[in-house]
C-alpha positions, 0 to 999 in steps of 0.5 A: 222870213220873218222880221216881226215876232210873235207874240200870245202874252199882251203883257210882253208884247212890243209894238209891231208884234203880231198877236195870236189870241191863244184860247187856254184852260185858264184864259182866252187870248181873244179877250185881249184883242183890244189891249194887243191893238192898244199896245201896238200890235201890228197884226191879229192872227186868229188861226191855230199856232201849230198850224201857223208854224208847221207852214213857217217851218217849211222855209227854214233851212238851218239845221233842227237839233231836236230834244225829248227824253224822260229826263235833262232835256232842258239842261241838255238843250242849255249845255248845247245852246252854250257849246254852238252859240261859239260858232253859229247863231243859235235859238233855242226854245225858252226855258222849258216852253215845250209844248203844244204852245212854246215850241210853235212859238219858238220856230215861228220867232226863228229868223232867216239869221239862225244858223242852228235851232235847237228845240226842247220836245215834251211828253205828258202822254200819247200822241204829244210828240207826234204832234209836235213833230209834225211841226218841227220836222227835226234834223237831229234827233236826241233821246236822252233816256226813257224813264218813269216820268209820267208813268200814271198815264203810261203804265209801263216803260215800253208805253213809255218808249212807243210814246218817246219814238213819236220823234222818229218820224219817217221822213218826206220825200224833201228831207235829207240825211237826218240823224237820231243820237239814242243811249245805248245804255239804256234797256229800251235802245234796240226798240229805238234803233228798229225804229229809228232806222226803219224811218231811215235816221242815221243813229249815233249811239251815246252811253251813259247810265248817269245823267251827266255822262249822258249829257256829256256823251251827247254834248261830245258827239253833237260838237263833233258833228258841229265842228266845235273841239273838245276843248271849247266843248269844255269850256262853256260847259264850265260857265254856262248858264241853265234855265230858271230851277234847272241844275242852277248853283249860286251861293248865299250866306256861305251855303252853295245851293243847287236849285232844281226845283221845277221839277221831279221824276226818279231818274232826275232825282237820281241825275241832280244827287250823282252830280251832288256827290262830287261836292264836298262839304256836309250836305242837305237836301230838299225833296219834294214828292214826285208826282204822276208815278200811278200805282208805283209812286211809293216803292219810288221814293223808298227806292231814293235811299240808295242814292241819296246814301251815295251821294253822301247826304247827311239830312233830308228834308222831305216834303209831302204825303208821297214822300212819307214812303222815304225812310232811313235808318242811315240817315236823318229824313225829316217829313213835313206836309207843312212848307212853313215848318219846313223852312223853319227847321232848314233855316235853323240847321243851315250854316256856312260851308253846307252844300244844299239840293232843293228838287220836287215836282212842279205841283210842290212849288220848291221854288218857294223853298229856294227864295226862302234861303235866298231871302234869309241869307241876304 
């Protein structure tokens, strides 16, 4: 098992560290061989990181607690790694490295001392999770929800669904007993079930038409499967941390801020105002476009009205061309396309006591909008 870590980023990279030279659409590991010997690299591996790791997973033997879905896959995996980490070692895949490159990473970082790893599975279009799959060879399975994430390069949400169902691999002759946790709430389950048990998972049905009853459902099931009670469930479901821009609330000058800005897609937006309706005090948002919709990106960001009125939103500041299409006779919505003159009003109608929701696409760097606040109340 391995004592030395991997690494493809010559600025982190720790004497000892094994290099892989990664060729990216904007940069090329191989013109950093030099810097990496300077460094200390113990060793350069110029092979593919997938196939590297799809070899390394065959020695491991902790369980594989494995996570895709439309939406909360990220804040699903910190909620688990919080809950777990009680009673096992646990790793887990970084922030929201969950693709081609990050979760091959993350697996060949896994040492012989992890007792459980719990890997985020991401999903831009056909065939990524297949993949990643063949990788990972997950024991347990979670879908969190199939939804309109992506939806240009899908067109439909049974695309959607075929896509998701990559995970549920069937299984090699050495595989044990593996499990699938599908929402039952959700339209696409009977097509997941089929599946599911036709590539012989044992399936833990979850309910849950909002995000956090889905997280909470899922994080119940998965304690119980873990030996891990209700109540210490609970308990590190109140302190845990998450990722950076992920559901993270911290207070500045007075104001509660809740900052999901790394990225969007309708159920998300839905999922970050449902737990926003339970805080009182006057509330604000920021939203900015959600990108990748295709031929449906407008009749979404209308659809928000409902939701946002739900959660009790006083303002909302829309960031973006597409969310021009958000209107309101109820509330006060107020478009920008200019970032600057955006923070410059938010700044100005912020007090203390409010309650601020910062969510947008990754492309719309809201990120910039949550160190603005930061920045102004300091």
């Amino acid at each position: 098992m391995n004592e030395q870590q991997y690494s493809i980023d010559t600025r982190t990279l720790r004497p000892g560290d094994i290099f892989i030279p990664i060729k990216g659409p904007n940069f090329d590991g191989h013109d950093f061989i030099s810097e990496a010997m300077r460094k200390g690299a113990s060793q350069i591996i110029d092979r593919p990181i997938g196939q590297l790791a799809k070899k390394y997973r065959k020695k491991l033997t902790c369980p594989i607690i494995a996570i895709t879905g439309s939406s909360g896959k990220t804040t699903l995996k910190d909620m688990l790694v919080a809950i777990l980490s009680q009673h096992y070692k646990v790793t887990a895949t970084h922030e929201n490295q969950n693709n081609e490159i990050g979760v091959p990473l993350t697996i060949l970082n896994t040492d012989a001392r992890t007792e459980i790893l719990i890997l985020e599975l991401g999903m831009r279009q056909k065939g990524d999770l297949d993949f990643l799959t063949k990788i990972v060879r997950p024991t347990h399975v979670v879908i969190t929800n199939i939804g309109k994430s992506h939806y240009e390069f899908f067109q439909s949400i049974k695309k959607i669904a075929q896509a998701k169902s990559e995970v549920l691999l069937k299984p090699l002759q050495s595989e044990g007993q593996r499990k699938a946790y599908l929402n039952i709430s959700s339209n696409q389950y009977a097509f997941l079930e089929k599946k599911a048990k036709a590539n012989q998972f044992m399936i833990y049905p979850f309910q849950g038409d909002t995000g956090i009853d889905q997280m909470m459902n899922i994080c119940h099931l998965i304690s119980q499967e873990f030996g891990v009670s209700s109540a210490q469930m609970r308990e590190a479901i109140s302190s845990f941390e998450g990722s950076s821009h992920r559901m993270n609330r911290f207070q500045v000058g007075g104001v509660t801020v809740i900052d999901d800005a790394y990225n969007s897609n309708p159920d998300g937006v839905r999922y970050a105002l449902h737990f926003f309706k339970a805080l009182s005090g006057r509330k604000l948002c920021v939203l900015g476009d959600m990108l990748e919709l295709g031929e449906i990106a407008e009749s979404e960001h209308a659809n928000l009205e409902e939701a946002i009125l739900d959660a009790g939103v006083s303002i909302v500041f829309a960031f973006g061309p597409l969310m021009k299409a958000l209107q309101s006779d109820h509330i006060d919505v107020l478009h920008f396309e200019d970032k600057s003159s955006m923070h410059e009003a938010l700044l100005a109608e912020l007090k203390s006591g409010d309650r601020l929701l910062i969510k947008g696409s990754r492309g719309m760097k809201l990120e910039e909008t949550v160190d603005a606040v930061s920045v102004f109340f300091k």
